[in-house]
N, C-alpha and C positions, 0 to 999 in steps of 0.2 A: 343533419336530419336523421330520426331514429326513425326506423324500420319497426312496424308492428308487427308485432308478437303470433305467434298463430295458437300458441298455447300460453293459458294464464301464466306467470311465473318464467316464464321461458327467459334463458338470458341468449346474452350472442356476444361474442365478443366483437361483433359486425359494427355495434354501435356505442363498443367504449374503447377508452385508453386505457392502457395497462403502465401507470405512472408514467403518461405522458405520450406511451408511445404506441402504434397500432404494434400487434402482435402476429397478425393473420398474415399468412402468405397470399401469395397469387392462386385463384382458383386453379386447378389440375383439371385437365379435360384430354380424360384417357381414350375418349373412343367408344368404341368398340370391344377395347381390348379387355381380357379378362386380367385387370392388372389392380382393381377395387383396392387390395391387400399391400403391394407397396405404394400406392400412392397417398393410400390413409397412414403408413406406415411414415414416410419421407415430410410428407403435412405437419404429421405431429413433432415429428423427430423436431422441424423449422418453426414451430410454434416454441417448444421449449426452448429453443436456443435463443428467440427475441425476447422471449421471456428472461433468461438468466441474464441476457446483457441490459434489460430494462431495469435488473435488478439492483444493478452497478451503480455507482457513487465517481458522479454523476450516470442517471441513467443512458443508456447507448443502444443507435438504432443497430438492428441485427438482421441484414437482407443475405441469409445462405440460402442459396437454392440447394437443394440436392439431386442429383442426376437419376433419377427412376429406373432409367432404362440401365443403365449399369449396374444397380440392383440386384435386377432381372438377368443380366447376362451373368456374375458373378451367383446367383444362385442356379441356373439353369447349369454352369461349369461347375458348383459344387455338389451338388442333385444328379449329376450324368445325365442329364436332357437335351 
């Protein structure tokens, strides 16, 4: 079932396959926390990875999560936070 648009023209990858295979992660549902920046960061990072393996011959599904919170802790120890 496709999902209406809320702006003309609008795509979504919500409601196609990308040869074959979904590409979208699991939604992130950061809180509270002011963390917007890696979790957009980590999304996409996981979008292109299903994407490169959709790319593959034969195409191949690609479920990497990435760890946010590690992210955050490896920039807060490289930043002195």
């Amino acid at each position: 079932m496709q999902m209406a648009n809320f702006y003309p023209g609008e795509f979504s990858w919500r409601d196609y396959l990308f040869r074959g295979k979904n590409i979208l992660p699991e939604i992130r549902h950061q809180g509270f926390e002011p963390t917007c920046v890696f979790n957009a960061l980590c999304t996409t990072a996981e979008i292109e990875l299903a994407r490169a393996a959709a790319l593959g011959s034969p195409p191949q599904d690609m479920r990497t999560r990435l760890d946010v919170d590690s992210f955050i802790r490896d920039y807060e120890y490289i930043s002195g936070n």
